[in-house]
MDAnalysis code that builds the backbone (N, CA, C; Angstrom):
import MDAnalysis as mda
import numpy as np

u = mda.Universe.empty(369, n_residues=123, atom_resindex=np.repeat(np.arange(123), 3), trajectory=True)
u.add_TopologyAttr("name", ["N", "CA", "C"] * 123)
u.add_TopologyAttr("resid", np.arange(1, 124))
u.add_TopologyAttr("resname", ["UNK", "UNK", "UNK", "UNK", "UNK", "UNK", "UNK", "UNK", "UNK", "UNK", "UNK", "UNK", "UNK", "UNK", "UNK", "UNK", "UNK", "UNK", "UNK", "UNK", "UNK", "UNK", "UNK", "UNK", "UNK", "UNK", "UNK", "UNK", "UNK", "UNK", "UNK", "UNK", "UNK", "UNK", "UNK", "UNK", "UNK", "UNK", "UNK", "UNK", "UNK", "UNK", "UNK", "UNK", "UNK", "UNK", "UNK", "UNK", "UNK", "UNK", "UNK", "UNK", "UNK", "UNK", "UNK", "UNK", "UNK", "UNK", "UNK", "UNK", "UNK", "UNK", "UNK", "UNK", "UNK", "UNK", "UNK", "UNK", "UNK", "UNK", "UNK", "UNK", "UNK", "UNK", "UNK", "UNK", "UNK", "UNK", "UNK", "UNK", "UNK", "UNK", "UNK", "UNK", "UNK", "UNK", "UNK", "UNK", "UNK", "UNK", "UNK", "UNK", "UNK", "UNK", "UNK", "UNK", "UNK", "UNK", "UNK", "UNK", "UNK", "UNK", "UNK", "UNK", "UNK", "UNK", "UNK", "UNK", "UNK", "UNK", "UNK", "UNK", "UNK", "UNK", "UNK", "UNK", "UNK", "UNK", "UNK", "UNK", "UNK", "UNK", "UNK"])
u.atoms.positions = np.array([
    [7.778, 8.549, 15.698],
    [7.179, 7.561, 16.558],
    [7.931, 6.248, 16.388],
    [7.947, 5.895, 17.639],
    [8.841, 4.699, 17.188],
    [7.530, 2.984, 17.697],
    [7.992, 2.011, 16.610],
    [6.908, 0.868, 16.882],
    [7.683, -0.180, 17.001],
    [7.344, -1.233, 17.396],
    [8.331, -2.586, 17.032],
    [7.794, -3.118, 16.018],
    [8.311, -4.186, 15.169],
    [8.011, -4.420, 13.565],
    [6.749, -5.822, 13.959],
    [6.515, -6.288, 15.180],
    [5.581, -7.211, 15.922],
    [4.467, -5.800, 15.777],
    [4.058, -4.966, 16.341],
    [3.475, -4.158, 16.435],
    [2.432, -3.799, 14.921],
    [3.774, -2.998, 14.397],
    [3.303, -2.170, 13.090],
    [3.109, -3.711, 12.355],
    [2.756, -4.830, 12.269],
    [2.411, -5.718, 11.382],
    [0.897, -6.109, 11.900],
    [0.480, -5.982, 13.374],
    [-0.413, -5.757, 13.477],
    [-1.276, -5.242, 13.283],
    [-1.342, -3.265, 13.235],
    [-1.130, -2.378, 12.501],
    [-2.192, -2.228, 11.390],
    [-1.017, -3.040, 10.772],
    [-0.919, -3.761, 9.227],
    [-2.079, -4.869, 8.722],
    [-2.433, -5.713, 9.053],
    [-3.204, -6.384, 9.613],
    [-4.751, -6.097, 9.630],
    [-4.987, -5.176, 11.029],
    [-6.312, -4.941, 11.380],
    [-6.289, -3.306, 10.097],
    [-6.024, -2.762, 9.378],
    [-5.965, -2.136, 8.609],
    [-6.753, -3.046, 7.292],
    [-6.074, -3.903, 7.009],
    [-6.443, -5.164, 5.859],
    [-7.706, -5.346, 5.773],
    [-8.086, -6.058, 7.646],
    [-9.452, -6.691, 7.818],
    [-10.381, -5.198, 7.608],
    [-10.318, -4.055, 7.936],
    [-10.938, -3.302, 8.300],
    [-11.313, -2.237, 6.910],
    [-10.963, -3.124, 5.374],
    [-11.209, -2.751, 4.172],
    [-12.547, -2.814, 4.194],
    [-13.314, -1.929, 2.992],
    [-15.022, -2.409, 3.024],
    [-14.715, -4.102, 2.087],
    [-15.830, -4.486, 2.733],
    [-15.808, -5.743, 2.122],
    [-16.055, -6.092, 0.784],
    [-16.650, -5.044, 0.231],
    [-16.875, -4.978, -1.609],
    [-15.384, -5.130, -1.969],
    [-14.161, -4.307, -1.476],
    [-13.121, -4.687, -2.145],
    [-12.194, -5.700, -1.464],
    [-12.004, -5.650, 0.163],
    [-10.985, -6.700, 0.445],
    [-11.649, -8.338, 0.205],
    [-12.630, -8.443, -0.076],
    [-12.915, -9.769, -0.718],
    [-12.554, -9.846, -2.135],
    [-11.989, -8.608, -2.516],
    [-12.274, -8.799, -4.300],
    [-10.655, -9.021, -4.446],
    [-9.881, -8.744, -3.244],
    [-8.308, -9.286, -3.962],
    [-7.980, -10.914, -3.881],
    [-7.903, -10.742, -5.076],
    [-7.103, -12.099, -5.255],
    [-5.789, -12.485, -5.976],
    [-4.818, -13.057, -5.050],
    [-3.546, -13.420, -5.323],
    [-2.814, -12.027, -5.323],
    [-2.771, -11.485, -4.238],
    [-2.641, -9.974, -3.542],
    [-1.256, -10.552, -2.458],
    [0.276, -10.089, -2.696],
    [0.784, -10.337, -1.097],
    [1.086, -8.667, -0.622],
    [0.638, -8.515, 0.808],
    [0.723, -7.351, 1.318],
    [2.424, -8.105, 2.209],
    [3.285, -7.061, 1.850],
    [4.749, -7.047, 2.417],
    [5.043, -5.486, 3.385],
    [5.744, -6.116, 4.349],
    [6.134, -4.950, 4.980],
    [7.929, -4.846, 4.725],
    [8.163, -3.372, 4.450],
    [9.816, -2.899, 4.615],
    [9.719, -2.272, 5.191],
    [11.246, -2.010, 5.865],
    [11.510, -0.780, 6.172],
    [11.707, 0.546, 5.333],
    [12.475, 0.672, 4.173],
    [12.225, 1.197, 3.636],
    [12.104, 1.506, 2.382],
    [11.637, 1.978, 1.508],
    [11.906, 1.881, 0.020],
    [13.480, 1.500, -0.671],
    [13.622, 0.581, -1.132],
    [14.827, 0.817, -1.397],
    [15.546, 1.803, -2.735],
    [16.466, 1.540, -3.185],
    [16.956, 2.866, -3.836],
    [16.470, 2.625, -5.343],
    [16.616, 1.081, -5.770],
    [15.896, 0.494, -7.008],
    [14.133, 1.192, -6.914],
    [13.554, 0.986, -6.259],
    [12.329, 1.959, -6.120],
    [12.563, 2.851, -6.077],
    [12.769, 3.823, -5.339],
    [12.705, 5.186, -5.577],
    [13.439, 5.813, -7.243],
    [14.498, 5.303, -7.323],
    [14.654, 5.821, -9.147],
    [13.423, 5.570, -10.112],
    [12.920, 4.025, -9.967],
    [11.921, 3.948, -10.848],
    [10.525, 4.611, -10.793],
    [10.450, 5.340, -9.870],
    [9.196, 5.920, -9.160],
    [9.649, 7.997, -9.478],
    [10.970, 7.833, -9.965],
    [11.825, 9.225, -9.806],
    [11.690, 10.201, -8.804],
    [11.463, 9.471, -7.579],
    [11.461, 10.005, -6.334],
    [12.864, 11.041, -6.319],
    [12.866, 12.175, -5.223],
    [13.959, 13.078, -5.171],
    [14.389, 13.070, -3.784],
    [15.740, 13.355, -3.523],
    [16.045, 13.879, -1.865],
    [14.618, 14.580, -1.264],
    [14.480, 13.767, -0.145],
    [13.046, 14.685, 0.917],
    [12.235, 14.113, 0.495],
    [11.768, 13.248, -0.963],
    [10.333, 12.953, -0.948],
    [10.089, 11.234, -0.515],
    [8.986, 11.213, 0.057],
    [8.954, 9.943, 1.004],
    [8.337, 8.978, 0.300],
    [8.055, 7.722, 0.569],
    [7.046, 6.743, -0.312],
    [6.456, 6.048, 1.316],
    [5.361, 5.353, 1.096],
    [4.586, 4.999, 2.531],
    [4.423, 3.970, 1.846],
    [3.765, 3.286, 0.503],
    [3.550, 2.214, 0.283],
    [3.459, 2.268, -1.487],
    [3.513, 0.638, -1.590],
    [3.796, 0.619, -3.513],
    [3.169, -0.732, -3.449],
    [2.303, -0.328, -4.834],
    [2.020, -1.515, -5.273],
    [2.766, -1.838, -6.887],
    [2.655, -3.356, -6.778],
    [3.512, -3.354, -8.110],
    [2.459, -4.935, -8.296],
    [2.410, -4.487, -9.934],
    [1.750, -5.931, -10.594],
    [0.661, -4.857, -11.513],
    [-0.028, -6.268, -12.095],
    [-1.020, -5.463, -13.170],
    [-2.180, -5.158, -12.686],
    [-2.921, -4.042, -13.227],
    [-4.139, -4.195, -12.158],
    [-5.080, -4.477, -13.340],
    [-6.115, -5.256, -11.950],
    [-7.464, -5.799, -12.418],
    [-7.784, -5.015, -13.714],
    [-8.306, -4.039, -14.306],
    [-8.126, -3.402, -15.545],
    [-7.951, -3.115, -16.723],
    [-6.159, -3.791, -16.393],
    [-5.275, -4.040, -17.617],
    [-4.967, -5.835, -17.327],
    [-6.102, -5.891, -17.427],
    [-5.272, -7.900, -17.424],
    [-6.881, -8.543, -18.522],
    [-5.643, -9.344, -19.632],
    [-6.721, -10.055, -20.343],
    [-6.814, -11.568, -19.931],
    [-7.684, -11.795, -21.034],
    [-8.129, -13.465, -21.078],
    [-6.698, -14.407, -21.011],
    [-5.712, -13.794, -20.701],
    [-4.827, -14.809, -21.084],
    [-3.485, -14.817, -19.892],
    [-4.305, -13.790, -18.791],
    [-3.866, -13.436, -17.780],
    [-4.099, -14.292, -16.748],
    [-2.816, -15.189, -16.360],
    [-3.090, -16.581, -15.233],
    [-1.596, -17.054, -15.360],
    [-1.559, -17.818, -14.487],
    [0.037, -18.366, -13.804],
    [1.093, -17.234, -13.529],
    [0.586, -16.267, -12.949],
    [1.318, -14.835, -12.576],
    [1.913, -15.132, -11.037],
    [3.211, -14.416, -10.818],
    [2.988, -13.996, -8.935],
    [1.880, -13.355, -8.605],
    [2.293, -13.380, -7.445],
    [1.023, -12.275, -6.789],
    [1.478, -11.412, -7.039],
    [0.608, -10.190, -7.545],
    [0.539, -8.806, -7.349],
    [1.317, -8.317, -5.618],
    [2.119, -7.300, -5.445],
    [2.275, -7.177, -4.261],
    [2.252, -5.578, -3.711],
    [1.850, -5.391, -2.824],
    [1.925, -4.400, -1.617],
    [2.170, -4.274, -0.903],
    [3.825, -3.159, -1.075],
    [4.562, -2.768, 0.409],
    [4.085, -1.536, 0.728],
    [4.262, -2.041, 2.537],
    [4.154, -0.865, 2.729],
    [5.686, -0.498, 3.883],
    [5.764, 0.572, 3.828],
    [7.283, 1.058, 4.499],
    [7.068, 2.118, 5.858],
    [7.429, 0.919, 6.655],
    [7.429, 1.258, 7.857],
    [8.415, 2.384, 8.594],
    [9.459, 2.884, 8.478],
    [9.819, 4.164, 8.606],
    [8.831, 5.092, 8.308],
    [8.898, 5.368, 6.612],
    [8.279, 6.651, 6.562],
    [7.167, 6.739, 7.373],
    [6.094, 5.639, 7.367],
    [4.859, 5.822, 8.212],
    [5.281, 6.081, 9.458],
    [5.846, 5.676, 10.125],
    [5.826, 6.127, 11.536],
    [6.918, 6.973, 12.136],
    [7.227, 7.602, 10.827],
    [8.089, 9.097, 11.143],
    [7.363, 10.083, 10.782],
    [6.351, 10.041, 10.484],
    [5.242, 11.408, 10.052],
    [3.904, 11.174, 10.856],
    [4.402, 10.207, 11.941],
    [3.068, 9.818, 12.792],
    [3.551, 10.520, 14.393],
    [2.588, 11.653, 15.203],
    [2.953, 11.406, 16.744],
    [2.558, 10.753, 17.609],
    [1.287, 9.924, 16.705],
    [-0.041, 9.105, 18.308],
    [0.306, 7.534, 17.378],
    [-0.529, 6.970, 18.042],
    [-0.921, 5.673, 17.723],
    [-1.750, 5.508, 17.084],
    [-3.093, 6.540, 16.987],
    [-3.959, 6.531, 16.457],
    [-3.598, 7.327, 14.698],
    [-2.514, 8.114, 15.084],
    [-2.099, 8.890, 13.571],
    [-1.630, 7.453, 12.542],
    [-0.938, 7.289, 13.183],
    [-0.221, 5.754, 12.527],
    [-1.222, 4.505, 11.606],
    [-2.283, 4.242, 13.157],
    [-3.212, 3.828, 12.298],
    [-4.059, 4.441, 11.348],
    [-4.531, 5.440, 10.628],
    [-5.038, 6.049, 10.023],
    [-4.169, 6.176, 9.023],
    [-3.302, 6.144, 9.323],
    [-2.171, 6.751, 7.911],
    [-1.654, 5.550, 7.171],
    [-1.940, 3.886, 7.758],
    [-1.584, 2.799, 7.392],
    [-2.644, 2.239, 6.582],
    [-4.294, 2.680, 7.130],
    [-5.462, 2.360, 6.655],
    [-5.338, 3.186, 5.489],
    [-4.757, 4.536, 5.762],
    [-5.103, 4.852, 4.285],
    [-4.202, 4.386, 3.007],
    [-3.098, 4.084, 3.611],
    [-1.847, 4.002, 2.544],
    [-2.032, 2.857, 1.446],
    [-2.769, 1.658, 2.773],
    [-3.441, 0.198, 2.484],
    [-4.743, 0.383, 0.950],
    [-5.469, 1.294, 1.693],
    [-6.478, 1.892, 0.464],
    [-6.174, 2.404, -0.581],
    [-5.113, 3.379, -0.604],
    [-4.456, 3.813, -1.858],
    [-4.112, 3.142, -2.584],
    [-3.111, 1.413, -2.445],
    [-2.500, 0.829, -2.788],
    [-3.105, 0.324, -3.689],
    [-4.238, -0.198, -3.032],
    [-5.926, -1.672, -3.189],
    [-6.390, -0.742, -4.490],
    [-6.330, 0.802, -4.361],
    [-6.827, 1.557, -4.929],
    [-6.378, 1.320, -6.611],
    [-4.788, 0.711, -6.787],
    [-4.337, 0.675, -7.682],
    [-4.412, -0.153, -8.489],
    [-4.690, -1.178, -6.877],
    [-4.909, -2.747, -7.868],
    [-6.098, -2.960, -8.822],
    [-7.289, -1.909, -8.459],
    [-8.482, -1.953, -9.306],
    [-8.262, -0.976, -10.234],
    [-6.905, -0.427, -10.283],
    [-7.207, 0.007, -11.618],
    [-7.023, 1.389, -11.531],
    [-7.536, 2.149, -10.410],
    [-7.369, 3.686, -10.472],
    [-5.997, 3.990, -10.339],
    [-5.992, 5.216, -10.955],
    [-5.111, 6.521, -10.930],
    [-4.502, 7.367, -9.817],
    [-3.590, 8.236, -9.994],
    [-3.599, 9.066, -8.857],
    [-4.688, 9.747, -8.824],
    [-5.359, 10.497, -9.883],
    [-6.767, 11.454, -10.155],
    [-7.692, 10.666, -9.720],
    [-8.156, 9.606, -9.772],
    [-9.172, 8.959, -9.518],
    [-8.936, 8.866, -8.343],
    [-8.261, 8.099, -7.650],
    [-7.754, 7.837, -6.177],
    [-8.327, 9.589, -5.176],
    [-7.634, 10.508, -6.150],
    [-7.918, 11.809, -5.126],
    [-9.247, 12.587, -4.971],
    [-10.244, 11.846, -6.346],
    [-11.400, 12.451, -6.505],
    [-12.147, 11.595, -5.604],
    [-11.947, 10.618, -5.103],
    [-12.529, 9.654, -4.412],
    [-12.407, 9.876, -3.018],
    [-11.260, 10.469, -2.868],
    [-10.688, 10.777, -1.409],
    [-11.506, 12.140, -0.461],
    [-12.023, 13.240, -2.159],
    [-12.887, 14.411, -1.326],
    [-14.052, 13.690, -1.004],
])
């Protein structure tokens, strides 16, 4: 599927607003970034292989693992990568769903969960 990067930031966007409000009020000092695509420094550190895709990454500490002494940090950030998403998308509506979720997975990390947790949550 192809989008314009005006588009998929929109996308991007009403995905954000459209978090439950227990958690998209709870990020703070959160930047959501869009790429195109993972670059190659990510994928080694992630030990991604030929064929396997990434849709979105969060990087920073999560809520969790942060003590009393945790302050004057960047923001925590979340990309998400606009190729892969909208090369495994055929509608408009796949796209959005697959951005809402990628968005959730991410948020998912920042509080702290796991891949296991993330998937037990997901049935």
């Amino acid at each position: 599927m192809t989008i314009s990067d005006k588009e998929f930031e929109e996308i991007v966007t009403q995905a954000i607003d459209k978090l439950p409000e227990k958690y998209g009020q709870r990020l703070k000092n959160v930047a959501f970034v869009i790429e195109d695509d993972p670059t190659e420094e990510q994928r080694q550190q992630l030990h991604l292989y030929n064929g396997q895709t990434l849709f979105g990454l969060y990087q920073g500490v999560p809520l969790t693992r942060r003590g009393s002494g945790y302050n004057l940090v960047l923001p925590d950030k979340i990309t998400l990568f606009k190729n892969p998403l909208s090369a495994t998308c055929f509608t408009l509506a796949q796209l959005k769903e697959r951005v809402y979720h990628t968005i959730w997975h991410e948020v998912a990390h920042y509080f702290g969960l796991d891949h296991t947790d993330i998937a037990k949550r997901e049935r």
